[in-house]
Every structure is written in C-alpha cells, then in structure tokens.
N, C-alpha and C positions, 0 to 999 in steps of 0.2 A: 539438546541440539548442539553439536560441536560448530563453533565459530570459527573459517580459515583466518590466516595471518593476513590475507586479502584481502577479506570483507574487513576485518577489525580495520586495516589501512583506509577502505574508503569509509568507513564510517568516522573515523578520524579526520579524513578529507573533510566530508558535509561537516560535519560539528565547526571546523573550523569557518568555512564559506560561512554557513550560517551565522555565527557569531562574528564575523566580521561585518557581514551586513545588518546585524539585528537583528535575524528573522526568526521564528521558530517555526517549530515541526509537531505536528500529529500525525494517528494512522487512524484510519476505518478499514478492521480486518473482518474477511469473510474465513474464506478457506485456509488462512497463513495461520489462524488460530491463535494470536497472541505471540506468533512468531516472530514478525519483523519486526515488531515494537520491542522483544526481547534483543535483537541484536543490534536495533539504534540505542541502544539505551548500554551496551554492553563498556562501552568504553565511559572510563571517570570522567566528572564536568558534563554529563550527559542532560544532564538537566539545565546547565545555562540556554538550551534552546530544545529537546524535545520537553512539549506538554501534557500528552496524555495521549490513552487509546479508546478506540472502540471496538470490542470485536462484538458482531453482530453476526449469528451464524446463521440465523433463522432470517424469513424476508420481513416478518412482521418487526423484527427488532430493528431491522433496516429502516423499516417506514416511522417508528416511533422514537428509536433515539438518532438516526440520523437523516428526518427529513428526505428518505426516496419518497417517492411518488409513486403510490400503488398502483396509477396509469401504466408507469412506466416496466414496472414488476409486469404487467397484465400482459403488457405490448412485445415487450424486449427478454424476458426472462431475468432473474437474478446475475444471471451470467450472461451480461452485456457491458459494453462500451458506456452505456447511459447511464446502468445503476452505478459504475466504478465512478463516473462522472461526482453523480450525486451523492455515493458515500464521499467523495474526498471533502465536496463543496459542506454535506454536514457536519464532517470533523473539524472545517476550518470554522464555522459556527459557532459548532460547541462549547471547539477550546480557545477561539480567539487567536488561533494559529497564522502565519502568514501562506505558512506549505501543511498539506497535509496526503498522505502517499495512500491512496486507498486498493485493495484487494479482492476480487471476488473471482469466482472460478468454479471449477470440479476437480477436487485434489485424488478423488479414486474411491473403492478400485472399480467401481460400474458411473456410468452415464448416468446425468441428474438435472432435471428442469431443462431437457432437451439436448444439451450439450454431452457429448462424449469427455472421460477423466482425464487431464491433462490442458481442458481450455479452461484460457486465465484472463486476466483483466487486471490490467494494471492501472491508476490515474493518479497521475501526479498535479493537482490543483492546486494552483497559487498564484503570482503575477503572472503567468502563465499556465496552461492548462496543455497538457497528453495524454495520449492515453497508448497502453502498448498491449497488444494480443499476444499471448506464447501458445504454443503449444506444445506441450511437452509430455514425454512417456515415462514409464514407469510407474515403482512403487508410490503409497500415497505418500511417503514422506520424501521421495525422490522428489515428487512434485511438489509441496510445500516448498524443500529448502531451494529447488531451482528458483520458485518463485521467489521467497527472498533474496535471493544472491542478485536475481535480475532487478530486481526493483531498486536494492543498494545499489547496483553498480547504474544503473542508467538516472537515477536520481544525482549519483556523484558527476554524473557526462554533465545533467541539465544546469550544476550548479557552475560548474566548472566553464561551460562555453558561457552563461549568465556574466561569470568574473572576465571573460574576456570581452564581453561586449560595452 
C-alpha cells in the first residue's frame, strides 16, 4: 500500500495532538485489514502513542476479542454504526487506549451481510464518540485505501477542532 505525502502529513499531525495531550491510539479493523494501523504506525516515534490493533475480520472474532454484542451482530449486521461503535469501545479496553479508530464495512467486489461493497463504517471512540458512513465505489482496494485515507483525515479534523477548543 503506497502512503501519499498527505496522509504521512496528517498522520504527523495526530502523533503530534496526541502526544501533546498524552493520549494514545488503537484500531479495531474489519475490512481495512491491517491497513490503517499500517499507516498510523508509518511515521517514526509512532509508538509514543499508537498501542496496538485488532483486525477482526470474522463477527465471531468481533464478539470474542473485542466485546460486540452478538445482539447487536443479530439486529444491526456487522456493517453497522453499533458494531463500529463497539469495535472501537473494545480496542479502547483492550489496549488501555484513550482513542481507538474502528473499521467495519464491505470492501467488495459483491454485497455481504446485507449491505452492498463500498458501505463502510467508521467510529472514532474516545472522549468523544463518531461515527462516519461512506460510501464509496470501486475496486476492493479502492475501497480499503479510500477507507483509510477518510478515517486519517477526519480523525486528524477531530483532533485538531479538540486543540482548539
């Protein structure tokens, strides 16, 4: 996966927020596959605040290493607002995280657990909790790296209005 000079830039930005404020970072990845945790981690000093990942690609691994609720699997699908919810709140668990950036979706190239390939689910859980919908086209790796690109970039917005508040 080629990193733009973009993403490296905000991933520079959050490292630094972060570490100004003391906080760290986890992910709980579905569909990004070990993605996004690769290009938070891409810049040196990555480890003064990211702690670890989870990629959980299956629901059951969702339910056991990070605390979804098979209710909510039953009710909502894996590809909901609720599970991204609950992967992020279990990576902040896990790792003892303050923020953790969670991931779930259908990266392609057919429709899966009801959703058509290109719906995503973003949650960002920490002193504050989001969550973002995309939906996006294309190949499955179009979709993965849009996914990552969106998640750094709107993570870098959340920290950035946090510093001015």
């Amino acid at each position: 996966m080629a990193i733009s000079n973009e993403i490296l830039g905000l991933v520079s930005q959050i490292h630094d927020s972060l570490r100004a404020r003391g906080e760290t970072l986890s992910t709980a990845e579905s569909l990004t596959a070990g993605g996004l945790s690769y290009a938070l981690t891409i810049v040196p000093g990555a480890s003064d605040v990211f702690l670890g990942a989870t990629t959980a690609y299956r629901p059951d691994i969702k339910v056991s290493h990070l605390s979804v609720e098979e209710g909510t699997i039953a009710e909502h699908t894996v590809v909901s607002e609720d599970v991204a919810i609950q992967m992020g709140r279990g990576a902040n668990k896990s790792f003892g995280s303050t923020w953790a950036i969670a991931t779930t979706g259908v990266a392609g190239p057919g429709p899966a657990d009801g959703s058509e390939a290109g719906r995503v689910f973003v949650a960002f859980v920490g002193p504050t909790t989001q969550v973002m919908e995309l939906s996006l086209s294309g190949e499955r790796e179009v979709v993965r790296n849009a996914t990552i690109a969106s998640a750094i970039a709107s993570f870098a917005r959340i920290l950035r209005q946090r510093d001015k508040d």
